[in-house]
N, C-alpha and C positions, 0 to 999 in steps of 0.2 A: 446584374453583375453579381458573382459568387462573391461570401465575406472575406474568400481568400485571397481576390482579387485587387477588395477595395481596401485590403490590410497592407497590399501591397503597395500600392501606389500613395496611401496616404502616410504609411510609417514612414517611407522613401521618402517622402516631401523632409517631414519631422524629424528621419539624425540627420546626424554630422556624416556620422560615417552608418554605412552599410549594416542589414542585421537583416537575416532571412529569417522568413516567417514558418519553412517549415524547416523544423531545427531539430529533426530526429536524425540519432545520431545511433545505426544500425552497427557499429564498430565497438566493441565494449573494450574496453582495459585489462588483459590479459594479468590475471592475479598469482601471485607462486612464493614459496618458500625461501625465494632467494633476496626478499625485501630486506634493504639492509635499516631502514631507519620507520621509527613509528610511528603511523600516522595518527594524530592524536585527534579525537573529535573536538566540534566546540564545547565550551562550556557552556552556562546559562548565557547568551548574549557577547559569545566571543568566539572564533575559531580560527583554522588556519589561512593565512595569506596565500594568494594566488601565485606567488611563487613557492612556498611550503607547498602548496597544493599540485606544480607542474611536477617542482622536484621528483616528490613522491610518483608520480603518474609516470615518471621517467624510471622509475628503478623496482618497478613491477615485474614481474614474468611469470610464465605460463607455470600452473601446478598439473603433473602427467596425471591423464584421467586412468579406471583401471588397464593394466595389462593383464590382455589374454594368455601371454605367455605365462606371467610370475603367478596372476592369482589375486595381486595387490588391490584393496580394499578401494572401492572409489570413495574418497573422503567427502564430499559432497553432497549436503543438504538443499534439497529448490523450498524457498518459503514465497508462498502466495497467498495474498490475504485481499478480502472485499471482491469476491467473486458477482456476490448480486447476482446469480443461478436462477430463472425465470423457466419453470416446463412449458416447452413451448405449446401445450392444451390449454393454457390457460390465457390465449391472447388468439385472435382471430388476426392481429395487426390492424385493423380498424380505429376510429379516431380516437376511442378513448385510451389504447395502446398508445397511439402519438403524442395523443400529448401528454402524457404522463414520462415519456421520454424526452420532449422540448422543454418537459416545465420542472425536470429535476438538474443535478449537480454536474453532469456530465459525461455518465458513466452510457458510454455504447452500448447500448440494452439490445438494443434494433440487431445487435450481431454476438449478440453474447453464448451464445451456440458454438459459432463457427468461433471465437476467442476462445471458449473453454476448452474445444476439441483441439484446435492448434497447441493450446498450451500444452495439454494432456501427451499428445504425441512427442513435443519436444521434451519433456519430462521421460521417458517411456524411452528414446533414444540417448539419454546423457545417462540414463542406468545409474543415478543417486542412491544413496543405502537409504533416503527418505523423503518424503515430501512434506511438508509442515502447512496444511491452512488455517490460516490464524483469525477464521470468523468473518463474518456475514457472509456465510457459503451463498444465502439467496438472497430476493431482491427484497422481499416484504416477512420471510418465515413461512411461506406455503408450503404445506407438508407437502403438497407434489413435486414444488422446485424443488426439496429436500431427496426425495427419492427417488428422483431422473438425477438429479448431481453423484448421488452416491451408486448409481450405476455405469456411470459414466469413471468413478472413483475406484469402483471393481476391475476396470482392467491396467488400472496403472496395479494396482497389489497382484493382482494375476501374471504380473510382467517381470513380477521379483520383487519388487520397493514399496516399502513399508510406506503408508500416509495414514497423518497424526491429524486430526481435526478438534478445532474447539469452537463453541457458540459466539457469534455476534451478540450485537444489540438488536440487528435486524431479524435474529434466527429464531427465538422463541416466543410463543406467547404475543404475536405482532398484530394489534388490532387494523394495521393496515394491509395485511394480505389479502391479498384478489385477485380476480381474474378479469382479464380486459378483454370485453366484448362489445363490437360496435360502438354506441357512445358512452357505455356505463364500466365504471368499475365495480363487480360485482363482488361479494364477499366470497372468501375461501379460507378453506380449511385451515387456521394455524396449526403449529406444531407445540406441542408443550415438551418440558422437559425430557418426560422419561419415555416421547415417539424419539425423539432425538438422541437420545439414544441408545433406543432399537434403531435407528436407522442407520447410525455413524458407529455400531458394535463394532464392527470389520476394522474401524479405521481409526482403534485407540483404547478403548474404553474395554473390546472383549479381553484384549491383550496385557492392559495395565497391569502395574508390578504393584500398584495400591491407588485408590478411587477415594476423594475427599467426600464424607457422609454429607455433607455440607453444600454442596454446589455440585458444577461439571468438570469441576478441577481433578488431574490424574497424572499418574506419574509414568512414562514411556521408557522402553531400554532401545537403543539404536545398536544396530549389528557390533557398531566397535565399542559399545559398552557404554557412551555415554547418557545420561538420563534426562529425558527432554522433562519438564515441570510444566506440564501443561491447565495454565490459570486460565480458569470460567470469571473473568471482570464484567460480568451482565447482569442486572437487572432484570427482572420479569416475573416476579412473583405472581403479579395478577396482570398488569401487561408491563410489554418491555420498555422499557426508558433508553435514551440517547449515553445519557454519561454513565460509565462504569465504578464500580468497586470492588473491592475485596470484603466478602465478609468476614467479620471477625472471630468463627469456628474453624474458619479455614487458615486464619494464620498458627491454629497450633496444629493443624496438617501438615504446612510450609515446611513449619519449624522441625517435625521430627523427619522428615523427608530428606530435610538439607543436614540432619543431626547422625541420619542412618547415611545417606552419600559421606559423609567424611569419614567415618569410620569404614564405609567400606572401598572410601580412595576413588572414587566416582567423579567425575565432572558433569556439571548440571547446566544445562542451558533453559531460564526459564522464555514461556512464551504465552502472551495474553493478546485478546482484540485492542483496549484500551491502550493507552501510553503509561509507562512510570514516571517521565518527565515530562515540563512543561515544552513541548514540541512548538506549541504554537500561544502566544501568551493575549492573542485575541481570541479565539477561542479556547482555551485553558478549561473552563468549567464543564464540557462536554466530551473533553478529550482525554483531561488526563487521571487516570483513577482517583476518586475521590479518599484522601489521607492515603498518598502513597507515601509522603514520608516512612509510614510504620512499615510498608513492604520495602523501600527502599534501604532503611536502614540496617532490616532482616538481612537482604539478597548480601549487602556490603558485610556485616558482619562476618558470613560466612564466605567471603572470598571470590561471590558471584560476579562476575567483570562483564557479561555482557547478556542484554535483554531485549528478546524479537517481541515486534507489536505491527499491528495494523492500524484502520478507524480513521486514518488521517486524511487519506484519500493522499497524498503528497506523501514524495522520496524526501527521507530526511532520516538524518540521526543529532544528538547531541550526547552529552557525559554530563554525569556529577562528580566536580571534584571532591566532593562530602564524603560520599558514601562507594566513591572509584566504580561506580557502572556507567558502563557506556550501552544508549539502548539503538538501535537501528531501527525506522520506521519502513516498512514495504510499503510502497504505493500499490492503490488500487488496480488488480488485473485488467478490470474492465473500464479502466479509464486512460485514454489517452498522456502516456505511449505506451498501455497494457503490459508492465514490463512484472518481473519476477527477481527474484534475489537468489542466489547464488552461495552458499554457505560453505567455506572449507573450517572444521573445526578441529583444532588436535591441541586444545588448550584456554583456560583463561587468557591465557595471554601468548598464545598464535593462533589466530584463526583470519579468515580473508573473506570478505563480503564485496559482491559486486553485481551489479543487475543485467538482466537483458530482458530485452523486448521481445516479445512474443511474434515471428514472422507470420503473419496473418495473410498477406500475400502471397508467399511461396506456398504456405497450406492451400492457399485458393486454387495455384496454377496447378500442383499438383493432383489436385483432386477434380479439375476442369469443371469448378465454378463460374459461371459468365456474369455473374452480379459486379458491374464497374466497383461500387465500394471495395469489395472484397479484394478487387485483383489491383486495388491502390489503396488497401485501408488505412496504413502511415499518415497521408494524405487526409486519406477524408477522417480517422480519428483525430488528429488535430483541428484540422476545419473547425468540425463537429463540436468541440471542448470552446474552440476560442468562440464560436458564435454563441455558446451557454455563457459564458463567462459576460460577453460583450452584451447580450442582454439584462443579466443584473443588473451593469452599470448604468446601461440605458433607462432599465426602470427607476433604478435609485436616484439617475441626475433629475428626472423631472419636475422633481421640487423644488429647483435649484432656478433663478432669475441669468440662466446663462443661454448664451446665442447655441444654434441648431450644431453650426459647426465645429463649438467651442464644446456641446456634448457630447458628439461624438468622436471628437479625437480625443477626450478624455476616457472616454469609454476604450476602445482600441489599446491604449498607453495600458489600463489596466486588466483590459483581458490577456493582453501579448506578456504581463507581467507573469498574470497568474498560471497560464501556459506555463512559462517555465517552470517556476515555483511545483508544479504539479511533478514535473519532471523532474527536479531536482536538480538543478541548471542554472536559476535565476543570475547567477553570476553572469553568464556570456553577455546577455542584454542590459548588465544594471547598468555600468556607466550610461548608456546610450538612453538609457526611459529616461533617467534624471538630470538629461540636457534638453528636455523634448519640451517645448511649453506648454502642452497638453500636462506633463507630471506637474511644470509649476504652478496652474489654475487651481489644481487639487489640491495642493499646499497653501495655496495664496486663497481659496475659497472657506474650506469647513476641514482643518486637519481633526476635528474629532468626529466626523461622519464615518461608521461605520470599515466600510470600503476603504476609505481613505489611511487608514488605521491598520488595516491589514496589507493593503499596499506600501507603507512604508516599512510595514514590518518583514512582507519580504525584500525590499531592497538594504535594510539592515544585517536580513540575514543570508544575503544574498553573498558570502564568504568562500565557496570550497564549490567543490560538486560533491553531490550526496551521494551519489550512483556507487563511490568506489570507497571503500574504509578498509584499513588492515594492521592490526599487532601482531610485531614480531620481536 
């Protein structure tokens, strides 16, 4: 029996009430200028109520994309970040390609082709003034996935729309690129800095208005004049690390950067892989720039209100009320519901973010692909993500003096958790996981385990939908 199957029948036993297992939600929230009230993010450990939250969802409307007639600028930014880009020479699909995709985080690697190319097209048809990817273009830093992605990158700029790229943690200097043949993963070529950018010239770094001596940090102009701050938060000197920072050369780059934008009446949108806030406060030490107080205090000082990041793999945003930034987290393209963020910006304080999911299926039909995933990948990407998730748990329970069936409706309660959580969602199912006696074993057993730790932390933070924010 498939795990979608046994998700079903056994969550159905465990609520009260009803909760379907595949919860993509292919309808996005129509975003526009005609918002009359502001949606304010959470703070550290605090946000808007689910009736704040319908309200808002109620007094949205559609912003006009360009007219052909007038001319009118399409205001619309797509930010995509945690590609995890794989050239497909360097995997035969053989067993040591498998399993290095069953024993990682969740990310659909097995389809990361046909994801990028879907994306790529739906970008290429919305005719954005830009594209923004906010790092780990690939999946290990292989200079080949690096230079299939950026040819793949060439015909979105070819198409009219400018794309603004910056390094991962995964991108540079990665002692784990390779290539997977048969049962071995073989070593492969990293990329060091300065191939990186020869290879992403096209798509930031030839065009920069000014280039930090310091790092990959550089400063972008978008057709309507605004200036993207695009921050290198990575490690890799000698090889690359998980958690980010800002070096300390590069904040008197920031500083005359943000000193010349106000004089010359510029709006600045900065963008990094890490986080500026604590996003996630169980993993905090790998996520979120190390002493961003000092950048955050920076970005506040000069009037910066909002801040694009990636690294999280999870839809999420939060605010500081300290320093008045609100950051917005994109969730991973290639993970399960492969979605992308949507950018309308004409202001500190108007601008409208809201995601959509990449149609992976209609790309299929169109293209008359016969591969079942593909022409229901909704479907099987989520499958896919809750059976990674559901395995953690399974691993992790085994320590634990509890019966077969008591581990795995524990295990299920927290993959079905983390499924949303990834999404940006965890609100629709929280009441319901925290009636289920599966969540009370986990409370009633080891609440400082791990797992256990970050499952209550999404059901804490399980407040709003993350998918949709807007100032007006």
């Amino acid at each position: 029996m498939q795990k979608r199957s046994i998700l079903i029948f056994l969550v159905g036993l465990m609520f009260l009430q009803g909760c379907s297992i595949y919860h993509g939600d292919s309808t996005q929230p129509a975003l526009g200028p005609q918002v009359e009230e502001v949606h304010t993010l959470p703070t550290q450990g605090q946000g808007p109520t689910l009736s704040e939250r319908d309200q808002f969802e109620e007094t949205i409307s559609p912003l006009e994309l360009e007219d052909e007639a007038t001319g009118q600028m399409n205001p619309e930014i797509v930010i995509a970040t945690d590609i995890h880009y794989l050239a497909k020479e360097l995997t035969d699909f053989g067993p040591a390609f498998e399993e290095m995709v069953q024993s990682g985080d969740g990310k659909a690697i097995t389809y990361v082709w046909e994801i990028t190319d879907a994306f790529l097209e739906e970008v290429i048809a919305r005719k954005p003034q830009a594209l923004i990817l906010s790092g780990d273009l690939t999946l290990e830093g292989e200079q080949l996935s690096h230079e299939a992605l950026a040819k793949k990158l060439k015909r979105v700029e070819d198409s009219g729309i400018s794309v603004f790229v910056i390094p991962g943690n995964h991108d540079i200097n990665n002692p784990w690129a390779a290539a997977y043949k048969g049962t071995e993963a073989i070593p492969a070529a990293r990329t060091s800095p300065e191939k990186f950018v020869s290879i992403y010239g096209d798509f930031g770094y030839d065009e920069a208005l000014s280039r930090d001596p310091a790092s990959l940090s550089y400063l972008a102009e978008l057709d309507d004049g605004t200036w993207l701050l695009m921050l290198d938060s990575c490690q890799y000197k000698t090889e690359s690390l998980v958690g980010g920072m800002i070096q300390q050369e590069t904040y008197s780059w920031i500083e005359k950067v943000l000193d010349d934008a106000w004089y010359e009446k510029r709006q600045v949108i900065p963008v990094a892989h890490h986080n500026l806030l604590d996003e996630s406060r169980v993993y905090e030490e790998n996520c979120t720039i190390e002493h961003s107080e000092e950048l955050g205090k920076m970005l506040g000082g000069w009037d910066i209100r909002l801040f694009l990041s990636g690294h999280l793999h999870v839809q999420h945003y939060r605010s500081s009320e300290e320093w008045q930034v609100s950051e917005i987290v994109t969730g991973s393209l290639s993970m399960s519901p492969c979605t992308y963020g949507v950018l309308k910006y004409f202001g500190p304080e108007e601008f409208y973010y809201h995601t959509e999911r990449v149609d992976v299926s209609a790309w299929a039909s169109k293209k008359g692909n016969p591969d079942i995933n593909l022409q229901n990948f909704e479907s099987y990407a989520d499958e896919f993500l809750q059976s990674i998730f559901y395995k953690q748990a399974e691993a992790n329970l085994e320590k634990y003096s509890l019966s077969a069936n008591e581990k795995q409706r524990m295990a299920e309660v927290y993959a079905l958790l983390n499924v949303y959580a990834v999404e940006g969602r965890a609100w629709q199912i929280r009441d319901e996981m925290m009636k289920t006696p599966a969540y009370e074993i986990w409370q009633r057993y080891d609440r400082t385990d791990i797992l256990c730790m970050y499952m209550n932390e999404i059901i804490e933070d399980a407040v709003c939908d993350y998918n949709v924010f807007s100032r007006h």
